[in-house]
C-alpha positions in Angstrom: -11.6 -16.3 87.3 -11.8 -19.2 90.1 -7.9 -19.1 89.8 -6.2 -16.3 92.2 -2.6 -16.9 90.3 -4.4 -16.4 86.7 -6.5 -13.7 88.0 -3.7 -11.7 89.4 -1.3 -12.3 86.2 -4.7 -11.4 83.4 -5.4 -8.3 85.1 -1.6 -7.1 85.3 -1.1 -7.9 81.9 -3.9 -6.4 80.9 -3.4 -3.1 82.7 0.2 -3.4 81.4 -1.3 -3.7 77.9 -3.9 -0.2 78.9 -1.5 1.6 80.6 0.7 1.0 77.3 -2.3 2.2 74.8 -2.6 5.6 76.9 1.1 6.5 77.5 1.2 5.8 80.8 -1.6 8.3 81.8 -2.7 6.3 85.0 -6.4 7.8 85.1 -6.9 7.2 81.4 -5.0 3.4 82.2 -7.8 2.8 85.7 -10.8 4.5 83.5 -10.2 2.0 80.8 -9.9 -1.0 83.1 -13.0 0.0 84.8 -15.2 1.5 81.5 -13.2 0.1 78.7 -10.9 1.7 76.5 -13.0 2.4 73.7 -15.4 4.6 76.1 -12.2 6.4 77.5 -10.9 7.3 74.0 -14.7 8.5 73.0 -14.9 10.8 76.2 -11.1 11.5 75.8 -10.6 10.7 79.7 -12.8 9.7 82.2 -16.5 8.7 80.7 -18.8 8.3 83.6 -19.7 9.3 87.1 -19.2 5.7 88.4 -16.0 5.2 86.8 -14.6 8.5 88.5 -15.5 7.0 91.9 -13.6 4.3 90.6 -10.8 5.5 89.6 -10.7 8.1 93.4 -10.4 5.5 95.1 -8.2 3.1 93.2 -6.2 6.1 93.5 -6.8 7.0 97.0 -5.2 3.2 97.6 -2.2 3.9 95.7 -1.0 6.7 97.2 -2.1 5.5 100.6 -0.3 2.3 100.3 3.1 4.3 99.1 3.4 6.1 102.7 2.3 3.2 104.4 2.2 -0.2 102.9 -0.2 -2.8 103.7 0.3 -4.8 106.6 1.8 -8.4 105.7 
């Protein structure tokens, strides 16, 4: 975790390996990241209030950045 290159390579994989276990579904994919997989397949999408926020505004991001992308 003290490691930015490690950091940023774990959490790709591992949203690779999430985004792989839900078929792509990108909300089911951020839910999971945020709640864990095994409370997204239990509430069969998103599982709580917080992860919702979550998952707005990871979303909100996305689509921002795709018109307009960050500053370098």
């Amino acid at each position: 975790p003290f490691d930015p290159e490690q950091a940023i390579f774990g959490g790709s994989r591992y949203l690779r390996i999430l985004a792989n276990k839900f078929d792509g579904d990108l909300v089911k994919t951020l839910s999971a990241y945020h709640a864990g997989g095994g409370a997204v397949n239990k509430a069969n999408g998103i599982p709580y209030t917080q992860t919702a926020e979550y998952v707005r505004r990871v979303l909100n991001a996305y689509y921002k950045y795709q018109v307009e992308p960050p500053a370098p």
